[in-house]
mmCIF file of the N, C-alpha and C atoms, coordinates in Angstrom:
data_MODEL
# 
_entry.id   MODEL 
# 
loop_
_atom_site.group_PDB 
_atom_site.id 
_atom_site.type_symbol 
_atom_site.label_atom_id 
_atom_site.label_alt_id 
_atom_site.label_comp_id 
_atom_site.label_asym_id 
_atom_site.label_entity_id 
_atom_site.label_seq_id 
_atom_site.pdbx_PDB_ins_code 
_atom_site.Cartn_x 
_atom_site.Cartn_y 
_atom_site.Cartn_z 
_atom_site.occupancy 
_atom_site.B_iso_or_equiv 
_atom_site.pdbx_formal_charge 
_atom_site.auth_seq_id 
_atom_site.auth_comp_id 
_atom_site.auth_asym_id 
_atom_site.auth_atom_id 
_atom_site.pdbx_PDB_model_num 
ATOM 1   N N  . UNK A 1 1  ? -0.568  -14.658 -15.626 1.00 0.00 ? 1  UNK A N  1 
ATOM 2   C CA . UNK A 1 1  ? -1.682  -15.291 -16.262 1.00 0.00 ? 1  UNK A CA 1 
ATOM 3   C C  . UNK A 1 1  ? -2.973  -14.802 -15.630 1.00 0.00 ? 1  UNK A C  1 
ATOM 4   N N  . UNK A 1 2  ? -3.803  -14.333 -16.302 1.00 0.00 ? 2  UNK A N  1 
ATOM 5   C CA . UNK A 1 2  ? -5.502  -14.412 -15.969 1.00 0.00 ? 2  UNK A CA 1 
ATOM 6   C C  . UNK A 1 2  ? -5.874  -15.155 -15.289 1.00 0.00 ? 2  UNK A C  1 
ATOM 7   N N  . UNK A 1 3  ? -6.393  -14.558 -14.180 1.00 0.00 ? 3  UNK A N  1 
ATOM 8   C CA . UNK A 1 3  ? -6.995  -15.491 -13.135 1.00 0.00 ? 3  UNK A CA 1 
ATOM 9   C C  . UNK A 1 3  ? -6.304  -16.695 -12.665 1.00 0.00 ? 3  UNK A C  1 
ATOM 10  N N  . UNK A 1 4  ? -5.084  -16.604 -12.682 1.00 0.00 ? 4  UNK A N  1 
ATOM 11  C CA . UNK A 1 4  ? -4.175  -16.938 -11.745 1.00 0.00 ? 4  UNK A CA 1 
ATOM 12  C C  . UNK A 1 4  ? -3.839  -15.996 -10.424 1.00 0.00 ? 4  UNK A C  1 
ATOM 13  N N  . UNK A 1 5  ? -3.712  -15.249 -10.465 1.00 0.00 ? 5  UNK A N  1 
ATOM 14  C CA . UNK A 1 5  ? -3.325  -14.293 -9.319  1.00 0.00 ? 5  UNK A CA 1 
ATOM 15  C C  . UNK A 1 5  ? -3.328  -14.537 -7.737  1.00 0.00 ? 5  UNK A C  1 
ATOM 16  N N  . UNK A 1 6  ? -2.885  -14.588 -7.099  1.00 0.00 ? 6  UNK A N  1 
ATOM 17  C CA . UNK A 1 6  ? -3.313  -14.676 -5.750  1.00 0.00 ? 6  UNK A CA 1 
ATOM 18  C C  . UNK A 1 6  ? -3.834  -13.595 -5.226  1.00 0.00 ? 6  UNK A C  1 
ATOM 19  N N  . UNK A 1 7  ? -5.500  -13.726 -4.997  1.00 0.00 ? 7  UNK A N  1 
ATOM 20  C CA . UNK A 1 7  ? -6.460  -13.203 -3.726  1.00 0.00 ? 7  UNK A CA 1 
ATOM 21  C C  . UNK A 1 7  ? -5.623  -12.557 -2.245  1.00 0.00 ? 7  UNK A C  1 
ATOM 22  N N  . UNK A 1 8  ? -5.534  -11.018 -2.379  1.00 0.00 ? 8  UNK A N  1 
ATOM 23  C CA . UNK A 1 8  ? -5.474  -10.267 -1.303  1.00 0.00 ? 8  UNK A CA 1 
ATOM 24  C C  . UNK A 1 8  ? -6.494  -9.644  -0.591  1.00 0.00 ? 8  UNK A C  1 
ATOM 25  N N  . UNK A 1 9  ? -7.161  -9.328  0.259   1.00 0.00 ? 9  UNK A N  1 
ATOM 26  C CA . UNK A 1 9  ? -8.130  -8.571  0.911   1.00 0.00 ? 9  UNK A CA 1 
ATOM 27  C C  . UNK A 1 9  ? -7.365  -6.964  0.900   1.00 0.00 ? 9  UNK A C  1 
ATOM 28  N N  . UNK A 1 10 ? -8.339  -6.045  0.632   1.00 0.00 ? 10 UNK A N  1 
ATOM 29  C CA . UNK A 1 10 ? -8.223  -4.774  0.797   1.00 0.00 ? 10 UNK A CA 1 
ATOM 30  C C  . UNK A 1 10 ? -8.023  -4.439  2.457   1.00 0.00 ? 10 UNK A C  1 
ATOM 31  N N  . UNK A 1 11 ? -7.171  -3.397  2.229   1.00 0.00 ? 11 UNK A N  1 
ATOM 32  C CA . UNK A 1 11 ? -7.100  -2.840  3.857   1.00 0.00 ? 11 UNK A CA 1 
ATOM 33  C C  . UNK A 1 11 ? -8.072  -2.143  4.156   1.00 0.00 ? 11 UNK A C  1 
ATOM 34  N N  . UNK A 1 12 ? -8.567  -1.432  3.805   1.00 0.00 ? 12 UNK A N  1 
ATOM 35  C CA . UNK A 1 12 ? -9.735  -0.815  3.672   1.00 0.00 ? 12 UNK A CA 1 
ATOM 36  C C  . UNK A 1 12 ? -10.950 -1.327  4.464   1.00 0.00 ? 12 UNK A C  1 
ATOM 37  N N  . UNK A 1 13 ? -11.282 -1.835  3.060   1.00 0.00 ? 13 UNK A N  1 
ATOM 38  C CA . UNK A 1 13 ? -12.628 -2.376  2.597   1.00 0.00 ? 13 UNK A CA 1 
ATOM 39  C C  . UNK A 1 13 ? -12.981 -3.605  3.630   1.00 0.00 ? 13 UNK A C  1 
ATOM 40  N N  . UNK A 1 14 ? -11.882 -4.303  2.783   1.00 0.00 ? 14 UNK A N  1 
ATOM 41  C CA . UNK A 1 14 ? -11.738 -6.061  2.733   1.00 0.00 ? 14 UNK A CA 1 
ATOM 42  C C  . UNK A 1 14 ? -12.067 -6.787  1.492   1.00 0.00 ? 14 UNK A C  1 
ATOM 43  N N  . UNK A 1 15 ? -12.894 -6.202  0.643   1.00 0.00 ? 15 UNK A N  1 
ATOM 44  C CA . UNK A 1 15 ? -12.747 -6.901  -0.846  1.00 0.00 ? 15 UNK A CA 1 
ATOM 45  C C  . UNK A 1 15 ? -11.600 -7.628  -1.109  1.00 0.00 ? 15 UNK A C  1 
ATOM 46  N N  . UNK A 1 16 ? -11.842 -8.764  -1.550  1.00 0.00 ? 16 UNK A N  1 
ATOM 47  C CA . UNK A 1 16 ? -10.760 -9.776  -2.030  1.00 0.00 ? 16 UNK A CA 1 
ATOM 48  C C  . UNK A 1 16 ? -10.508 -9.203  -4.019  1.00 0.00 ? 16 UNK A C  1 
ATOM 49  N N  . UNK A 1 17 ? -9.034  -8.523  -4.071  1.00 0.00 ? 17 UNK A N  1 
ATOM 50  C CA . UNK A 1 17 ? -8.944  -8.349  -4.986  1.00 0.00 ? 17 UNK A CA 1 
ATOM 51  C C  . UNK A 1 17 ? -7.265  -9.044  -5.659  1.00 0.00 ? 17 UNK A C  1 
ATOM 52  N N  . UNK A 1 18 ? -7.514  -9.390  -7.109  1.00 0.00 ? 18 UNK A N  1 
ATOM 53  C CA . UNK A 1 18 ? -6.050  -9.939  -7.390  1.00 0.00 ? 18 UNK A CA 1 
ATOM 54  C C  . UNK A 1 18 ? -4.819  -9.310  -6.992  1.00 0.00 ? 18 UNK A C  1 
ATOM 55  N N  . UNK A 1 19 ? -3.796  -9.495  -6.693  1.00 0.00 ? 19 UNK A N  1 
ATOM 56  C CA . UNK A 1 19 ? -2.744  -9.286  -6.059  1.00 0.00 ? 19 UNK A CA 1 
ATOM 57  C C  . UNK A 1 19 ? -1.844  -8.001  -7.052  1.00 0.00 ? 19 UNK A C  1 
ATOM 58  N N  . UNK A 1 20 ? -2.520  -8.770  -8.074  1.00 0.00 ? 20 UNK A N  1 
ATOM 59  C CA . UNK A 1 20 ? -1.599  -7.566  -9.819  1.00 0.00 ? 20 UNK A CA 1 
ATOM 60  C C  . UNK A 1 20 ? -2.566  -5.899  -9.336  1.00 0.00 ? 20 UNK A C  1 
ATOM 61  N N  . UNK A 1 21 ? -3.969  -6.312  -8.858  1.00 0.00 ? 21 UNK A N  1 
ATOM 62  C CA . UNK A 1 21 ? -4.839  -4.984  -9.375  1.00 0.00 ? 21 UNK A CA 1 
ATOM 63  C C  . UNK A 1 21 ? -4.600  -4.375  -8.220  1.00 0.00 ? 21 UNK A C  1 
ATOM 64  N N  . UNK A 1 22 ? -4.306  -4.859  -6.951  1.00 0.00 ? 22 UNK A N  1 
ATOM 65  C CA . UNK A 1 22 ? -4.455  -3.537  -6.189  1.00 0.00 ? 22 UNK A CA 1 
ATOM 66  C C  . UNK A 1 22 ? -2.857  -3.212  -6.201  1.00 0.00 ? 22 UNK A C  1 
ATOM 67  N N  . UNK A 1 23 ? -3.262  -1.692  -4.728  1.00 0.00 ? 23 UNK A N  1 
ATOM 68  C CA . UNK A 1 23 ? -2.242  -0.627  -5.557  1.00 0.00 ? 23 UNK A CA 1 
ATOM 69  C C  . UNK A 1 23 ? -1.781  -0.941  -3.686  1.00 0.00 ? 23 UNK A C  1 
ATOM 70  N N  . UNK A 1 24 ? -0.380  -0.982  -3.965  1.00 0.00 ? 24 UNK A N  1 
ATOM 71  C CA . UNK A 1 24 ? 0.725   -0.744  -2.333  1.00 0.00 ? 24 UNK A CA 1 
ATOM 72  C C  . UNK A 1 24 ? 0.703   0.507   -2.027  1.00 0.00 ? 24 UNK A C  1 
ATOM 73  N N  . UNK A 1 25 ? 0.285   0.866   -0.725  1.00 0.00 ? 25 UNK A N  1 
ATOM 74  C CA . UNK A 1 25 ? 0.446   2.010   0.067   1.00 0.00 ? 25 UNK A CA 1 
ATOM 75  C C  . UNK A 1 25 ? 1.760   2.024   1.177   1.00 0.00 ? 25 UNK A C  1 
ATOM 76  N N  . UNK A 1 26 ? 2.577   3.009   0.965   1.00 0.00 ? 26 UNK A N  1 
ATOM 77  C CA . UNK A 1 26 ? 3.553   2.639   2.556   1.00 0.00 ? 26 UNK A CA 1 
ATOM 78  C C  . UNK A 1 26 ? 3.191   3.504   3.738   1.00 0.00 ? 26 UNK A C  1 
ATOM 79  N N  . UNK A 1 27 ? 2.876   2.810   5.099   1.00 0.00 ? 27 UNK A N  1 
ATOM 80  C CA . UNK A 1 27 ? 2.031   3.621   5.927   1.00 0.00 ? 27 UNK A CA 1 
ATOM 81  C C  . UNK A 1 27 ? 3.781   4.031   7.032   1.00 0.00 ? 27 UNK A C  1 
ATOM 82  N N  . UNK A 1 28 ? 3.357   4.477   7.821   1.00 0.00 ? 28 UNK A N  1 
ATOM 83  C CA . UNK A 1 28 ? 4.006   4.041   9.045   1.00 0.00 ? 28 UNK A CA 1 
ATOM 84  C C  . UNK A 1 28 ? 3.351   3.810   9.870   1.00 0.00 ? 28 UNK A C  1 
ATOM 85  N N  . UNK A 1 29 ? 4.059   2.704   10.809  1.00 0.00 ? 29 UNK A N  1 
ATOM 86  C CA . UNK A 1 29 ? 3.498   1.785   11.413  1.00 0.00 ? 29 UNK A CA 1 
ATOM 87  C C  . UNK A 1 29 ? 3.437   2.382   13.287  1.00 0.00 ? 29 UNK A C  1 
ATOM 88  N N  . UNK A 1 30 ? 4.481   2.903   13.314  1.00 0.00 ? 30 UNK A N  1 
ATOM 89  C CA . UNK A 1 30 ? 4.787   3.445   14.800  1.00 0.00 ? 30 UNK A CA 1 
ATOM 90  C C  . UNK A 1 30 ? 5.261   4.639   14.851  1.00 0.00 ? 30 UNK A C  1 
ATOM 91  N N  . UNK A 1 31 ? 5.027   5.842   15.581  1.00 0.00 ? 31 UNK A N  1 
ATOM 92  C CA . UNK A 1 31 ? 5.967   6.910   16.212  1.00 0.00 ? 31 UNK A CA 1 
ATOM 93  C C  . UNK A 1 31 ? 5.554   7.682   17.117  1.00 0.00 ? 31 UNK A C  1 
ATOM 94  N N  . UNK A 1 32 ? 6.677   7.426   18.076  1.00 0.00 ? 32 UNK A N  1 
ATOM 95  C CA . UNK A 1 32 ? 6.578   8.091   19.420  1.00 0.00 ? 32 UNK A CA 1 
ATOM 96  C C  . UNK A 1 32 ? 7.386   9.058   19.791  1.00 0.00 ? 32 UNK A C  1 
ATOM 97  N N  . UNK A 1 33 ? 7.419   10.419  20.143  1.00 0.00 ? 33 UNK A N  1 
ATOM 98  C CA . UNK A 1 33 ? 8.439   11.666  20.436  1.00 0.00 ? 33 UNK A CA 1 
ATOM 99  C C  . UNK A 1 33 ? 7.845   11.969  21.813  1.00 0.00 ? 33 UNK A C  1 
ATOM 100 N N  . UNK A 1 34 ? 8.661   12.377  22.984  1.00 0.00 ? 34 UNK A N  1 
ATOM 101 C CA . UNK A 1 34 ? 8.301   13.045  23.999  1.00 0.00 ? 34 UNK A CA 1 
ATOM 102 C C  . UNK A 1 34 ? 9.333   14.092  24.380  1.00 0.00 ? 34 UNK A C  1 
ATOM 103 N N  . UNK A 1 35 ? 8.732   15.229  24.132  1.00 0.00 ? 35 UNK A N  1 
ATOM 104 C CA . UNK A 1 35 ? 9.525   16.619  24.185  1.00 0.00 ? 35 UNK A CA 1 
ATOM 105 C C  . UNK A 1 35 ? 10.575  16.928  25.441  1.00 0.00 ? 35 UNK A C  1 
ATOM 106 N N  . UNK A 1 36 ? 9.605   16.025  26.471  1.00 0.00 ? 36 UNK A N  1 
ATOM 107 C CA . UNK A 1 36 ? 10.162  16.509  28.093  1.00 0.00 ? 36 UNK A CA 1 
ATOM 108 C C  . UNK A 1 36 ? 11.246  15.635  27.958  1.00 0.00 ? 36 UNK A C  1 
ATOM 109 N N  . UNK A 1 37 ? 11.369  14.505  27.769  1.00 0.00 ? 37 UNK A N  1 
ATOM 110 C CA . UNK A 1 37 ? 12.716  13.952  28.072  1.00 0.00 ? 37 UNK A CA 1 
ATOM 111 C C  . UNK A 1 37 ? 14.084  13.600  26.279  1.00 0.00 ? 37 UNK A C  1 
ATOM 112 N N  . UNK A 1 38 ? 13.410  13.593  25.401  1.00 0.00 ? 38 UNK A N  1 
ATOM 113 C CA . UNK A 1 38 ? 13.862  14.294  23.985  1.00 0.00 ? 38 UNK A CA 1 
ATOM 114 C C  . UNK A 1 38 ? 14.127  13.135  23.441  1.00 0.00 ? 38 UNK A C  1 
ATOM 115 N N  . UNK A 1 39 ? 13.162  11.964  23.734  1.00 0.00 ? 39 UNK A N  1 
ATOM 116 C CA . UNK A 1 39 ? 13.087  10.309  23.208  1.00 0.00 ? 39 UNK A CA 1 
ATOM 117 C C  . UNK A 1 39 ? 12.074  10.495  22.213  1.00 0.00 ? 39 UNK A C  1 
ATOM 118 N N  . UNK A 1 40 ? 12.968  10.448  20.631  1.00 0.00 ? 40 UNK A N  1 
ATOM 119 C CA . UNK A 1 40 ? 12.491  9.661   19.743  1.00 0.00 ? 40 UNK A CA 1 
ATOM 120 C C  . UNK A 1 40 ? 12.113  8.600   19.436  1.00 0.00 ? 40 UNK A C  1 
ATOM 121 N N  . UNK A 1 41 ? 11.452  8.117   18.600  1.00 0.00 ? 41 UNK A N  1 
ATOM 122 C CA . UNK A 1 41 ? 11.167  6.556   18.419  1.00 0.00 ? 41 UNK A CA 1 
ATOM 123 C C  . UNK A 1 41 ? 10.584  6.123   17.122  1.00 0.00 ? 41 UNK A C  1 
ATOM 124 N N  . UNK A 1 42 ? 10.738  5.893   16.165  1.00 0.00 ? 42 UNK A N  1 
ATOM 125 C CA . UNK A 1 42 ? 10.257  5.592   14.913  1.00 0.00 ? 42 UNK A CA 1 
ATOM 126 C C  . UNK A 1 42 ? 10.317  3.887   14.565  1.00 0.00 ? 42 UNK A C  1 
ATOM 127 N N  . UNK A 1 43 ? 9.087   3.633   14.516  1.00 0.00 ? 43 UNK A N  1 
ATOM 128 C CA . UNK A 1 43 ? 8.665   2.038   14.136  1.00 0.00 ? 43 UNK A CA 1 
ATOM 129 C C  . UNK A 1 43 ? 9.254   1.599   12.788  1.00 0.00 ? 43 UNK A C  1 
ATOM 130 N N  . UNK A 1 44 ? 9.042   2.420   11.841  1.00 0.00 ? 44 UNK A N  1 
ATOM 131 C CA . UNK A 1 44 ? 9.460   2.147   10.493  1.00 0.00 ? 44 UNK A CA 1 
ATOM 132 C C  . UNK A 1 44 ? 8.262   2.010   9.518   1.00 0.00 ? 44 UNK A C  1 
ATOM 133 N N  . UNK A 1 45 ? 8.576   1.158   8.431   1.00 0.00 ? 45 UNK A N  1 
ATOM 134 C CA . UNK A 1 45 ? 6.942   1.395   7.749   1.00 0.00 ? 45 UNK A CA 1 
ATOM 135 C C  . UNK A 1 45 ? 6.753   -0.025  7.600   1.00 0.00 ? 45 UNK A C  1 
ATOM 136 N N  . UNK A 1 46 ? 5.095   0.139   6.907   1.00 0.00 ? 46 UNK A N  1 
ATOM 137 C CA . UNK A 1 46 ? 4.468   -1.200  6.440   1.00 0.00 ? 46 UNK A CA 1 
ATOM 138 C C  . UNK A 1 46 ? 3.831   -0.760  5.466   1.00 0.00 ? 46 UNK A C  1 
ATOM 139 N N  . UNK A 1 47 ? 3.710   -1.973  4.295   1.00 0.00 ? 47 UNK A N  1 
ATOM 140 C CA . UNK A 1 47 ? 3.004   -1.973  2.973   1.00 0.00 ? 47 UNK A CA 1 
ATOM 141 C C  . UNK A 1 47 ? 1.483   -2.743  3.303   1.00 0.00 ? 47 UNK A C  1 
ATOM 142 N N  . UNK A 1 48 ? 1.043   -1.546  2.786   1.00 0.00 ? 48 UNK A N  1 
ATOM 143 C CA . UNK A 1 48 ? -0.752  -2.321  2.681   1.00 0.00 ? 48 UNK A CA 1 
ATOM 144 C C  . UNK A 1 48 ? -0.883  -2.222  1.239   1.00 0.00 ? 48 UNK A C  1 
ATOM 145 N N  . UNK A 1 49 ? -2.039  -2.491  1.172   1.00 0.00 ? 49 UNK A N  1 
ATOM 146 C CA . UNK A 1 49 ? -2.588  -2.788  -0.168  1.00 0.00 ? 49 UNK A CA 1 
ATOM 147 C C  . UNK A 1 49 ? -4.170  -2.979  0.351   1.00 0.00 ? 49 UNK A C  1 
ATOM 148 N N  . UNK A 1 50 ? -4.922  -1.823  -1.521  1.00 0.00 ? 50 UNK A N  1 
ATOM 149 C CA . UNK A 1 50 ? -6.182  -1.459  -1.081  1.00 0.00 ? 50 UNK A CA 1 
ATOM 150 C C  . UNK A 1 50 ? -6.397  -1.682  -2.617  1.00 0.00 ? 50 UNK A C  1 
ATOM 151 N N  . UNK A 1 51 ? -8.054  -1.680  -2.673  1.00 0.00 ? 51 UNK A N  1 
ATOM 152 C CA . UNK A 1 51 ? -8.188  -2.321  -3.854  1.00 0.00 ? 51 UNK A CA 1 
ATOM 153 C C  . UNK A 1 51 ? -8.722  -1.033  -4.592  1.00 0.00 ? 51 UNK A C  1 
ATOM 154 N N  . UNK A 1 52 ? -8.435  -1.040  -5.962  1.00 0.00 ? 52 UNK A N  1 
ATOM 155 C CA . UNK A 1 52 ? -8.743  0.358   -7.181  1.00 0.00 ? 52 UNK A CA 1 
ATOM 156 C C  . UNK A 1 52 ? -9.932  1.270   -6.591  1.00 0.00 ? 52 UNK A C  1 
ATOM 157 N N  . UNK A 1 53 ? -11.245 1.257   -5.895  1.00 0.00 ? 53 UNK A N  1 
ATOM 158 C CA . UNK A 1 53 ? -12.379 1.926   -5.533  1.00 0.00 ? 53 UNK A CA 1 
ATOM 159 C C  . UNK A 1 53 ? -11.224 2.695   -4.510  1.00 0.00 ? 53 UNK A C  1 
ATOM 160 N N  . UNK A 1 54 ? -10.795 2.103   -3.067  1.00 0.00 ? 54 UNK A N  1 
ATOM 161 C CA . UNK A 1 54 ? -10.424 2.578   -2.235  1.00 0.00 ? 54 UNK A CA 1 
ATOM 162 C C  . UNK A 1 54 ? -9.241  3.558   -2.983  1.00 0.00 ? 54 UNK A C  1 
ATOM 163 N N  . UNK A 1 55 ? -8.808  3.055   -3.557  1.00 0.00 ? 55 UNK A N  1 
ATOM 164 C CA . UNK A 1 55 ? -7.416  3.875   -4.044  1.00 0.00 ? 55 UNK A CA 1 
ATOM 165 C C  . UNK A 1 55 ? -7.354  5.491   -4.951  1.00 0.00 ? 55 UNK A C  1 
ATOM 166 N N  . UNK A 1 56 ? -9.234  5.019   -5.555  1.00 0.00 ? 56 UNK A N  1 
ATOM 167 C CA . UNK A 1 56 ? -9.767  6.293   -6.021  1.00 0.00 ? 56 UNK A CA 1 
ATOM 168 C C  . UNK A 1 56 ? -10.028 6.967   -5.234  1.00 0.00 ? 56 UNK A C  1 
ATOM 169 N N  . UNK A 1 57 ? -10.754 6.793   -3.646  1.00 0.00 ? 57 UNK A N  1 
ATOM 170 C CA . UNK A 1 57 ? -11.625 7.641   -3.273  1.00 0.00 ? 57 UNK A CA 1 
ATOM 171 C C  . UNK A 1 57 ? -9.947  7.877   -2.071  1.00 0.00 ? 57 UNK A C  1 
ATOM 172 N N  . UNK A 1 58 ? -8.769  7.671   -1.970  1.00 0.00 ? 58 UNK A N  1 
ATOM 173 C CA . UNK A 1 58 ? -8.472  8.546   -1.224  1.00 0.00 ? 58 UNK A CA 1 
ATOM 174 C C  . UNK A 1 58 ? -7.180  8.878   -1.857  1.00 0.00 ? 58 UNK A C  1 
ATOM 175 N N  . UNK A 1 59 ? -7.034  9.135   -3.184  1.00 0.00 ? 59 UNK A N  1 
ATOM 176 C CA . UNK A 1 59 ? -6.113  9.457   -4.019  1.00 0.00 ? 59 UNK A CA 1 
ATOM 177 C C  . UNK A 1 59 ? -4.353  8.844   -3.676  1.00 0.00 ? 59 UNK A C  1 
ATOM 178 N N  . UNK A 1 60 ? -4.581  7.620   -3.866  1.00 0.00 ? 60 UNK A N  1 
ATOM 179 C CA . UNK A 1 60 ? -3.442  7.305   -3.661  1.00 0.00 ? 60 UNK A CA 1 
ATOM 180 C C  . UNK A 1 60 ? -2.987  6.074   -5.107  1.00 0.00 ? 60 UNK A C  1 
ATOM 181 N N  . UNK A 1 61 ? -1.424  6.905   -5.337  1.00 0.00 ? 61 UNK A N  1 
ATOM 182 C CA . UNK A 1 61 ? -0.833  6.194   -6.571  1.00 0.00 ? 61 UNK A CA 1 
ATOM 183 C C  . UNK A 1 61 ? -0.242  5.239   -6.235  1.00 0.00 ? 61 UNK A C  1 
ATOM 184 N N  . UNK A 1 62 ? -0.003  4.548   -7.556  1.00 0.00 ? 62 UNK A N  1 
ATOM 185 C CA . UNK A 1 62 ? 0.510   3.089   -7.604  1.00 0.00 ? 62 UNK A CA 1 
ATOM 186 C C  . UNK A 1 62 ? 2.019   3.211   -6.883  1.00 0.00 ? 62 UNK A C  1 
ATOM 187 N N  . UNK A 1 63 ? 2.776   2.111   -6.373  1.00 0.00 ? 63 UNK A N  1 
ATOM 188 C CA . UNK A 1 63 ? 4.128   2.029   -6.136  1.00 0.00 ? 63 UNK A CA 1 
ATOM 189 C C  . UNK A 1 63 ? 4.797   1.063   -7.463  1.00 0.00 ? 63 UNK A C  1 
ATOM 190 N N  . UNK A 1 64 ? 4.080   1.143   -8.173  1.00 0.00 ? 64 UNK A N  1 
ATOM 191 C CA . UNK A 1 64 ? 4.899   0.298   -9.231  1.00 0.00 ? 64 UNK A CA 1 
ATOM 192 C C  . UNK A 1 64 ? 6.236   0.546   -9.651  1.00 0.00 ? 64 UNK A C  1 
ATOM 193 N N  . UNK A 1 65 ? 7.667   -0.018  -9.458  1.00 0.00 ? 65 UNK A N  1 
ATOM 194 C CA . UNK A 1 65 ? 8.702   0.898   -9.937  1.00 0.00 ? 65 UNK A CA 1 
ATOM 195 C C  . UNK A 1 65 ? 8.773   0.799   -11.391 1.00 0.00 ? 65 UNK A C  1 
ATOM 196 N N  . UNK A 1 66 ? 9.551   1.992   -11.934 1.00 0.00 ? 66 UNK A N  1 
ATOM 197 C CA . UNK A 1 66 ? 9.258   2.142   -13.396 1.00 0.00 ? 66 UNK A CA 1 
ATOM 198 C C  . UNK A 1 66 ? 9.791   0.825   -14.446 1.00 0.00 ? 66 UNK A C  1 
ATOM 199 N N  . UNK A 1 67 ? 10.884  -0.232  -13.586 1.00 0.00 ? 67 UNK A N  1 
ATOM 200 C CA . UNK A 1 67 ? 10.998  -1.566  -14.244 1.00 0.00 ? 67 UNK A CA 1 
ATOM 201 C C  . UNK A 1 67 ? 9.786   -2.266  -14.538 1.00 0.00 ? 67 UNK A C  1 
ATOM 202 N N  . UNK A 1 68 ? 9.467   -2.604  -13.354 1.00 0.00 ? 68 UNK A N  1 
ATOM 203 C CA . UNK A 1 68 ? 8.440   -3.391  -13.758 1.00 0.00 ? 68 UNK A CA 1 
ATOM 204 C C  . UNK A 1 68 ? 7.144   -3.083  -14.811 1.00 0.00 ? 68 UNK A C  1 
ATOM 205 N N  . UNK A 1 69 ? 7.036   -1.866  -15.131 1.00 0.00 ? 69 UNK A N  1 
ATOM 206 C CA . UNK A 1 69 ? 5.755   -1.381  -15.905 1.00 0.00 ? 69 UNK A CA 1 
ATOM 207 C C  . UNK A 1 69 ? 6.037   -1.720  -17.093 1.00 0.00 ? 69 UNK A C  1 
ATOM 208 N N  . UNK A 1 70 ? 4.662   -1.876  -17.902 1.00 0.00 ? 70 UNK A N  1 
ATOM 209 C CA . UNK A 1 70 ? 4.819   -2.690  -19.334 1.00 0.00 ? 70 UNK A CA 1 
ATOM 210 C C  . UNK A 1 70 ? 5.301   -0.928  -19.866 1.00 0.00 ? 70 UNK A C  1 
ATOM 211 N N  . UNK A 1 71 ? 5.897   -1.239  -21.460 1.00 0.00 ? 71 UNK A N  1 
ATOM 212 C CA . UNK A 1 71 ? 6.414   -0.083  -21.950 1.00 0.00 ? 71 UNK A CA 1 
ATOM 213 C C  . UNK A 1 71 ? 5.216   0.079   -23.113 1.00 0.00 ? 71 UNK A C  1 
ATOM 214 N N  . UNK A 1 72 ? 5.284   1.264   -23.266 1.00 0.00 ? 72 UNK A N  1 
ATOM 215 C CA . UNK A 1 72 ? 4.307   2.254   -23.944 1.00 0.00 ? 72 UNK A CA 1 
ATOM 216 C C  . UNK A 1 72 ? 4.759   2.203   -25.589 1.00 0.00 ? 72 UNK A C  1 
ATOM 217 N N  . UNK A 1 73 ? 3.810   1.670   -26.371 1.00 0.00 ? 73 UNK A N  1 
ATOM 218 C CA . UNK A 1 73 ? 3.416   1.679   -27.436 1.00 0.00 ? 73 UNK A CA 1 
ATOM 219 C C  . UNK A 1 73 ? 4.089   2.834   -28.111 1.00 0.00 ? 73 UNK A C  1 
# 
């Protein structure tokens, strides 16, 4: 529903934008390698979310999976 949505803040920015409009980024969150002793370490990832301006200016696409998207006319 319209303007129902729940209010997220941009990672970015911080603009408070509806939860439907902005777009999920998956970052990673941690990683550590040290050559001398041959210890890997990988944190894993985290989902941010940035609002449509931010998402233009550093070219990053939607994670929408193809279920959920409305179908094409």
């Amino acid at each position: 529903m319209r303007g129902k949505a729940k209010l997220i803040s941009c990672t970015y920015c911080g603009r408070r934008v509806p939860v439907d409009k902005a777009n999920r980024i998956r970052t990673t969150n941690f990683r550590y390698s040290d050559d001398r002793t041959g210890l890997n370490y990988f944190g894993g990832f985290d989902t941010a979310r940035c609002c449509p301006s931010c998402a233009r200016h550093r070219h990053v696409k939607n994670l929408v999976p193809m279920k959920g998207r409305p179908k094409r006319r």
